[in-house]
C-alpha positions, -999 to +999 in steps of 0.1 A: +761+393+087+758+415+056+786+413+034+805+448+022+790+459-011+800+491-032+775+520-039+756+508-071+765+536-098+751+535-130+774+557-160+752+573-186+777+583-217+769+619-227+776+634-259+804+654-273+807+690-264+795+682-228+817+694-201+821+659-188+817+625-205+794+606-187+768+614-159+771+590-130+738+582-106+747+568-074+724+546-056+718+574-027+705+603-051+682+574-072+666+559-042+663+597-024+642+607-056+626+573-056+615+584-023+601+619-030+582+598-059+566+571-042+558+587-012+548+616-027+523+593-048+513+573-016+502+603+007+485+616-027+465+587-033+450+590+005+443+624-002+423+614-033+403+587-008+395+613+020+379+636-006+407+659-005+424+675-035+456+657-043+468+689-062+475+706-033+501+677-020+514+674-054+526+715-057+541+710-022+561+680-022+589+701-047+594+726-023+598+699+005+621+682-018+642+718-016+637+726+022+648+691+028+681+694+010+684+733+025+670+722+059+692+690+061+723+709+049+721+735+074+715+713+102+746+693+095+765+724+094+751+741+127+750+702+145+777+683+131+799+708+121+796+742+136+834+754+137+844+746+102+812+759+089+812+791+108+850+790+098+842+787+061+804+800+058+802+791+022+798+755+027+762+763+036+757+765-001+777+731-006+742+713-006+756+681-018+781+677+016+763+665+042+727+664+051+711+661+087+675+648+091+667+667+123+675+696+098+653+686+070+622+681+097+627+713+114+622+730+079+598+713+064+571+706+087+567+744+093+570+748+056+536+727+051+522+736+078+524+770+062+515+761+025+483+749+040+477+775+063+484+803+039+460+786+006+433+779+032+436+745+031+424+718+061+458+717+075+456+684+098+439+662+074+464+671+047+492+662+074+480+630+080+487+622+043+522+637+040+528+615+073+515+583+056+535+585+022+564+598+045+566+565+055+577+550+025+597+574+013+620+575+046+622+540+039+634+551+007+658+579+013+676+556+046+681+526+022+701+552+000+718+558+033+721+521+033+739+513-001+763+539+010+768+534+042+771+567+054+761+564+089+783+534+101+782+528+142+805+508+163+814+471+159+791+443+158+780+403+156+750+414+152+732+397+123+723+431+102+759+444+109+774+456+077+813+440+071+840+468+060+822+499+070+832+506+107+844+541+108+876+559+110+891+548+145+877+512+145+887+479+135+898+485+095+895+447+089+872+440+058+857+411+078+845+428+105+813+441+109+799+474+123+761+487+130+745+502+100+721+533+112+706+538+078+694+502+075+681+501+111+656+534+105+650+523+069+637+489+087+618+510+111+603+540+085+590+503+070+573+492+099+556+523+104+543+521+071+526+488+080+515+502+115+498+531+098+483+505+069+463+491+097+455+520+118+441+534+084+412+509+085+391+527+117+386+565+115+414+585+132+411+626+147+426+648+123+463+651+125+467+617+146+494+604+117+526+627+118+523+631+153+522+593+162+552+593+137+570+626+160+562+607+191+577+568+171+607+586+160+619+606+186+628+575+211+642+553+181+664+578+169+674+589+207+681+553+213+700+545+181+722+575+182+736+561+215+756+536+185+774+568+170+805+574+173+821+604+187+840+612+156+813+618+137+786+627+159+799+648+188+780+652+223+771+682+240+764+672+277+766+635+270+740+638+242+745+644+204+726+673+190+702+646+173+689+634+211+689+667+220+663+677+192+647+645+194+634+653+229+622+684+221+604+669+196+589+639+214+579+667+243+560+688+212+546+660+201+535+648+234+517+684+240+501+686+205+487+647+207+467+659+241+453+688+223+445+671+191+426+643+210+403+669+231+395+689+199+358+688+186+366+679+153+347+648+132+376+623+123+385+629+086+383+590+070+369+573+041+375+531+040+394+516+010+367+502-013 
């Protein structure tokens, strides 16, 4: 099993007449932005080898960056923590305290789907390279989850189980080891990556990435959040609000998948050279 490790920080001195002496980066918030960077670079580089105008991607990918930290908020405050926010509405601008996924998709996929729509812009073919840099850079953001184990799950002998991070309510012994739900979908945004790597070599119809990645997703995540526990992640008819939204999603995806295959359109693909 994995041994406990602290969150990598690394403390950069600041000079006098700052408000604070140093400025501390935490692992999350460093592999986060590597995230946004690398993927960002990935889905552009595709763009670049379909003919498309990388441009576009690049102008788009800051304001996902801000709809996924808005987004991801607010869905941790309306899923995960309803009364106290409703209580206290000003932690909805407490950005840094707590972020929701579900939340952070349900913004920004309309948001692009809009900044293509509204410049004119081939919306499905541009999709399909957000989906493909995506990849990498949920790999990315859940191994920041990872280094700081912030979604722990219940005990465990199973070889990836993370010792000393089992949460509030379970065994507090330092040797014993608890599911780590960041690592697992880091492991899994990875192996999409590869998936989608392969299914890049034969032409695909436009739009056939991020909705294979919807209709991936939506079971993993329903599966895995059957590991949460209660206290952090309450139910609501047996189900926590991440199942719930994850089968609407796999149902949308499902519907739009149908539709996308039937449509007349020429697949949008050029081979690597």
């Amino acid at each position: 099993m994995i041994p406990y490790f602290e969150q990598p920080t690394l403390n950069i001195p600041l000079p006098s007449g700052f408000p604070m002496e140093q400025l501390s980066l935490h692992g999350f918030g460093f592999l986060v932005a590597l995230g946004f960077m690398i993927g960002g670079r990935l889905s552009m580089d595709r763009a670049k080898r379909l003919g498309l105008n990388p441009e576009h991607l690049n102008k788009l990918i800051g304001q996902l960056v801000i709809g996924t930290f808005v987004g991801g908020h607010v869905g941790y405050g309306l899923m995960y923590d309803f009364d106290g926010y409703m209580a206290n509405p000003i932690k909805f601008l407490y950005l840094w305290e707590g972020l929701s996924s579900m939340g952070g998709f349900l913004v920004c996929v309309p948001l692009a789907y809009y900044f293509f729509k509204s410049n004119r812009l081939p919306v499905w073919p541009y999709m399909d390279c957000l989906a493909y840099g995506l990849t990498v850079g949920w790999f990315l953001g859940r191994m920041g989850c990872f280094v700081a184990h912030d979604h722990p799950g219940p005990e465990t002998t199973f070889f990836l189980g993370v010792q000393g991070i089992c949460p509030p309510g379970h065994n507090a012994n330092p040797g014993v080891a608890c599911h780590d739900m960041g690592l697992y979908e880091a492991l899994w945004s990875l192996s999409m990556f590869v998936l989608f790597s392969i299914l890049d070599r034969a032409p695909r119809f436009p739009g056939f990435y991020p909705i294979v990645l919807g209709l991936a997703y939506a079971p993993t995540r329903f599966a895995m959040d059957f590991l949460r526990p209660e206290s952090t992640d309450g139910r609501i008819l047996m189900l926590t609000p991440a199942q719930w939204v994850s089968v609407f999603l796999f149902a949308v995806c499902a519907a739009v998948f149908m539709n996308r295959r039937t449509a007349a359109e020429p697949p949008v693909w050029a081979p690597r050279s």
